[in-house]
N, C-alpha and C positions, 0 to 999 in steps of 0.2 A: 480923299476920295475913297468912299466904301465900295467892294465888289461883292454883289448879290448875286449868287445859284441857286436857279430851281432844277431841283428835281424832278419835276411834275409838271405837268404845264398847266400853271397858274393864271387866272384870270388877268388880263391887260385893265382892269379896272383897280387891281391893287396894283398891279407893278406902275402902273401912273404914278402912283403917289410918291416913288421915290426921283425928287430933284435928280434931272438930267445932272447938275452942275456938282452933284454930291455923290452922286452912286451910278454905277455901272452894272449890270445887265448882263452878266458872263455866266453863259451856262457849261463853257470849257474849263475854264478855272479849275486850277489845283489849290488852289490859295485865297477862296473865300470868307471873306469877314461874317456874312450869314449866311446861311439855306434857308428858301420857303420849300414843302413840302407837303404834299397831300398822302399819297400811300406808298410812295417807294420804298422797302424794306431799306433801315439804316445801320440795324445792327450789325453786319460784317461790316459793315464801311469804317475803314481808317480816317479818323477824324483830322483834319487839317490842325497845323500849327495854328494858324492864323483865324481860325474859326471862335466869333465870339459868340453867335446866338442863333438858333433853327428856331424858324416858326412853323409851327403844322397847320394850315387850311382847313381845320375843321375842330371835333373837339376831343377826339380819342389819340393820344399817343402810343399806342402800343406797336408804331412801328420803329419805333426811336428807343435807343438806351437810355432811359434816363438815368441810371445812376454813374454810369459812364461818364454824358455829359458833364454831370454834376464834379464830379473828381475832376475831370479837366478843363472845369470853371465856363464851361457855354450855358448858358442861360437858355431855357426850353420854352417856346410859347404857344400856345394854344385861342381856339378864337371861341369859347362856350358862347352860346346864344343866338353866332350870325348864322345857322343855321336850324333853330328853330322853328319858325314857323313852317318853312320846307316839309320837317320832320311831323311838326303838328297836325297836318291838313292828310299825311296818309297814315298817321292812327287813325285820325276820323273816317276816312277812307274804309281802313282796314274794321273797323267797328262795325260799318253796314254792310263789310263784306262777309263778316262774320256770323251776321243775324240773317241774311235774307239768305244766304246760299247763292249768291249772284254767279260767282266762277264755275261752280255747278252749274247752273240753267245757261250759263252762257257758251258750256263745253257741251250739253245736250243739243242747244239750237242747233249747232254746229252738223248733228248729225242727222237731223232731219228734213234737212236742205235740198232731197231729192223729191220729197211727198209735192211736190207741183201745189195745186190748189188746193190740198187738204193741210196744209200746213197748218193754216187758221186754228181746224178742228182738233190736231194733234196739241196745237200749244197749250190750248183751251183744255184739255184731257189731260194733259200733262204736267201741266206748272202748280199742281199739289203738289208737288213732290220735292218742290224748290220751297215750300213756305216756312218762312221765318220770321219771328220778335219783331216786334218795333225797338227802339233805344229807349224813347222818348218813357221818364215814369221809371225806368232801370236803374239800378247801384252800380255806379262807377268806381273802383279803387284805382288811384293815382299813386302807383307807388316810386315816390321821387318827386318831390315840387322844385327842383330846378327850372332852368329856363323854357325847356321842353315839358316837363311835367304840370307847371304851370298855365302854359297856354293850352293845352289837353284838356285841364279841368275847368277852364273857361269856356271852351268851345264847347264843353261836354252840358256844362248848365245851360248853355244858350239852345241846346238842343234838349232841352227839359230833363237831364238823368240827374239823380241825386250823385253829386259827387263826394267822395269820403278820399282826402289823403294822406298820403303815410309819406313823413320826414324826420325823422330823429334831429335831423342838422338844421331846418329849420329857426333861422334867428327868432327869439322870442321876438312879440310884437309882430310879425310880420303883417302884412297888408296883402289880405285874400280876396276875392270875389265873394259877393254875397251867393249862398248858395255851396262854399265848399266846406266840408267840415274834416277834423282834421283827427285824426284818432293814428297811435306810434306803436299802438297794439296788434300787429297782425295775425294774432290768434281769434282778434275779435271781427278783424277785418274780411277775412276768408269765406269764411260762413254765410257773409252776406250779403257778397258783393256777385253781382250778374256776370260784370266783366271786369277783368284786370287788365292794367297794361302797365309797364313796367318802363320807369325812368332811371334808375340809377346807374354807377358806374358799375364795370367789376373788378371785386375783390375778393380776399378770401371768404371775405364775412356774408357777400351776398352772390358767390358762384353758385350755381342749382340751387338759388333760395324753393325754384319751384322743383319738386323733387318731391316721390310720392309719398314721405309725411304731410308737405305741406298743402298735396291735391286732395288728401284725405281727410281735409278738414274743409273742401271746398264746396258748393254744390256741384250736383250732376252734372248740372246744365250751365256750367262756366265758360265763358269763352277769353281765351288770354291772348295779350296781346304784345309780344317783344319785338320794339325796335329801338331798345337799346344794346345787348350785348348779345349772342348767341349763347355762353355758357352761364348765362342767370338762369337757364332753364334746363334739367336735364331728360336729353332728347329721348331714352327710354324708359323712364319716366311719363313722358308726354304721350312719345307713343300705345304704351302699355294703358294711359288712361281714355286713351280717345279707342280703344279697341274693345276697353271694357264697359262703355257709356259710364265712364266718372267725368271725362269735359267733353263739351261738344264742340269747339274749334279750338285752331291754335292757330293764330298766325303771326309769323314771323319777318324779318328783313334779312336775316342770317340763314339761309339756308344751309343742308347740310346732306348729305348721301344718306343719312339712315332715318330724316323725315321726309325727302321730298318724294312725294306719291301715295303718303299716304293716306286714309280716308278721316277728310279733318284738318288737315295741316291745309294752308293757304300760304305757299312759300313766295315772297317775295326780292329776290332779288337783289337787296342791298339799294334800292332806290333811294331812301330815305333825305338823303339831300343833294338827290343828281335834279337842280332845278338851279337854270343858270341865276339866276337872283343868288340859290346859296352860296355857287360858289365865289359869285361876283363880293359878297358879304364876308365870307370868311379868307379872300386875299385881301381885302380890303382894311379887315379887321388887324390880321397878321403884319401885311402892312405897316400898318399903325404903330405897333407895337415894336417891331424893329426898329424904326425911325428913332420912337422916343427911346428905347434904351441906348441904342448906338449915338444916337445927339447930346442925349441930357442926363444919362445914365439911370433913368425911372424904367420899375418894374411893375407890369400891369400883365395878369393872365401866364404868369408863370405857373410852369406845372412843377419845378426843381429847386426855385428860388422865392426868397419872400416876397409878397408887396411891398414897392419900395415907393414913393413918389415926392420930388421937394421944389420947389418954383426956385429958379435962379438965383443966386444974390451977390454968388461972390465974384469973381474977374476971371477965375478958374474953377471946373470941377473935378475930382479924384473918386471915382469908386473902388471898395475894393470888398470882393467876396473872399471870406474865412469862417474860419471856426467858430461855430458857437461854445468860448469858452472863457471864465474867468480872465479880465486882465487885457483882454483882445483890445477893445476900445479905447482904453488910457492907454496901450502900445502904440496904437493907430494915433493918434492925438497930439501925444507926446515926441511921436516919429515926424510928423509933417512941421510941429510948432516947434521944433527944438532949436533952430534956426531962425527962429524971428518973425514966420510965415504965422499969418492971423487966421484963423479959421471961423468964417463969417457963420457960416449953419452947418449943421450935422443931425443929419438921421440913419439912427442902425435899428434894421429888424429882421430877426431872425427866422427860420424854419428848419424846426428836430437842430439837428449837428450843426447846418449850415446860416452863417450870415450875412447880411448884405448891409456894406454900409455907402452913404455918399455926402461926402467933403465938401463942400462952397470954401474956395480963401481966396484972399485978397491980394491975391499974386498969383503973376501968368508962370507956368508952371513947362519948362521948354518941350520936356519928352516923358517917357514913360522912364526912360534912362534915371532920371530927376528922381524918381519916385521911388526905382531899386535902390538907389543911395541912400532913399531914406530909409526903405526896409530893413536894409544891410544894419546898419547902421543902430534904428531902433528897436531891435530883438525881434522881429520877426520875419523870417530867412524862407529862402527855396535854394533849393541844388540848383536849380536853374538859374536863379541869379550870379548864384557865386560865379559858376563858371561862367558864366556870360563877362561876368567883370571881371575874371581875373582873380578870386579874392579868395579864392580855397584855405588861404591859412586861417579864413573866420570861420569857418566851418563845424570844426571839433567845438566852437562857443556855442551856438546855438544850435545844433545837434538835435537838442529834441523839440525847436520850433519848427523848424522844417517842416512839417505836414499842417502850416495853419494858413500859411498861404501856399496854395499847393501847385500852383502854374502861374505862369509869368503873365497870362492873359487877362490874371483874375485882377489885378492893378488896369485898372484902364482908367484915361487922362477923356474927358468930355468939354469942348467948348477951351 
């Protein structure tokens, strides 16, 4: 029996999917096997012994340690896509919010609500003052074709704008829409684009991409649009150009105390995927993903750990994450078969330092107890094991394997 804590209150469309008869539903728990999680801050949280894997409801972890997890072998999950379209539909949104001045005319109405029946004549008098662009014939930059970045410049050609995207990561070959073209050059990109809206993660490499070199190469009349990070943009910067007529809107999902109010900024609130479809999508997706690592020891949509994935074969499964380093795999191998145990399939893949590997053999395999024997045993040790067993005088032997399996959790027994 697995016991599952949310943090957050998680959509009932994903926690459905964990069998009554296999996992439990404790949001008291000291001693959960997973957490799902949407925004609850994780970093001071003291991570359980017994915790093998968080999944986050959506697709940003920066409320999670991940390198933390990573040392004390929890596997991190993320749900990239299932909220997508959510996110898709107010760019598009924010695009004609951008071009007409709608929040404008619609914060003026407001005040003319007392002219009785000269309203008409006022609006009629007044709503030059509101006009803006069509899209339709306008350059679009998509910067990020990801899952978000992608249905953006879908929707964008369906609504007639030339779209132009920018992906460095981009698998060759890819399969685009007709109608998008694809240029990794954003010195060529700037210059020509009506609007940008911005897909990517953040990193060092693209923090204040937009930052006034790169608005100095924009036209005047740019209107930019972030919702994905709030520091891919830097806010005085933004400001400083929307005061000087170098862009003419900015709107964002990230608001922040030194844009909201200004003339130009269209701050948004962090909506981007408050639509219960998304989040019914990304517990559902999350979900998903605990099941299969915690059942079958496959890793899909990890943000700490490789892609792992292998169909059943053997009578028993053994995973076990280490080091990515010479010798590891024929330790591993050599450790479970030294005993006569057959090892039916194995697949190891790695990410930077860290590896993941998963065992099929052909013997039922009692406990995890089973498996420190074999660790012990085949050269590759944890302090934690020894003392668990008792066995401190092997200690000084393998001394400097000690850090390749670095937690007792990182061994887990599947099926």
């Amino acid at each position: 029996m697995f016991t599952v804590k949310t943090l957050n209150k998680i959509s009932n469309v994903g926690l459905s999917k964990f069998d009554e008869a296999k996992y439990s539903i404790d949001d008291n728990t000291q001693s959960p096997d997973a957490i799902m999680v949407r925004s609850a801050a994780m970093h001071d949280m003291e991570m359980p012994e017994s915790l093998l894997a968080i999944a986050r409801a959506g697709a940003g972890v920066n409320n999670i340690p991940i390198p933390k997890c990573t040392d004390l072998g929890i596997a991190v999950f993320n749900t990239p896509g299932a909220n997508a379209n959510a996110v898709k539909e107010l760019v598009i949104c924010g695009l004609l919010l951008a071009s007409r001045k709608v929040t404008k005319a619609i914060d003026w109405c407001k005040t003319i609500k007392d002219e009785g029946d000269n309203v008409g004549k006022t609006v009629e008098k007044g709503k030059s003052a509101f006009a803006g662009p069509e899209i339709k014939g306008k350059t679009l930059a998509v910067i990020g074709l990801g899952a978000i970045g992608r249905l953006v410049s879908e929707a964008a050609v369906d609504l007639g704008m030339n779209v132009i995207g920018y992906d460095p990561f981009l698998p060759a070959g890819a399969s685009l829409k007709a109608g998008i073209t694809v240029n990794n050059n954003l010195d060529e990109i700037f210059p020509v684009a009506d609007y940008i809206t911005l897909h990517v993660p953040l990193t060092p490499d693209t923090k204040q991409m937009i930052c006034d070199e790169s608005i100095d190469k924009m036209k005047n009349t740019v209107r930019i649009l972030n919702f994905a990070r709030g520091d891919l943009a830097d806010s005085q910067a933004v400001v400083n150009a929307l005061e000087e007529g170098k862009m003419a809107a900015y709107v964002t999902d990230f608001p922040s105390a030194d844009i909201i109010g200004i003339d130009g900024v269209i701050a948004i609130p962090h909506l981007g995927a408050s639509t219960p479809e998304s989040e019914e999508n990304c517990a559902s997706m999350g979900a998903d993903e605990l099941i299969d690592y915690l059942e079958n020891g496959n890793i899909k949509n990890s943000v700490n750990l490789p892609s792992v994935s292998m169909a059943k074969t053997g009578v028993a499964r053994i995973t076990v994450i280490h080091k990515n380093q010479p010798n590891m795999i024929a330790t591993i191998t050599d450790t479970i078969s030294r005993d006569g145990i057959n090892i039916a399939s194995f697949e190891d893949k790695n990410r930077g330092e860290i590896a993941y590997s998963i065992i099929d053999i052909d013997e039922t395999i009692r406990s995890e107890r089973d498996i420190v024997d074999y660790c012990i045993y085949g050269g590759w040790i944890n302090k934690e094991f020894v003392e668990v067993l008792g066995k401190e005088e092997v200690l000084p032997i393998f001394e400097d394997l000690i850090p390749d399996i670095l937690q007792r959790k990182m061994v887990m027994i599947c099926g």
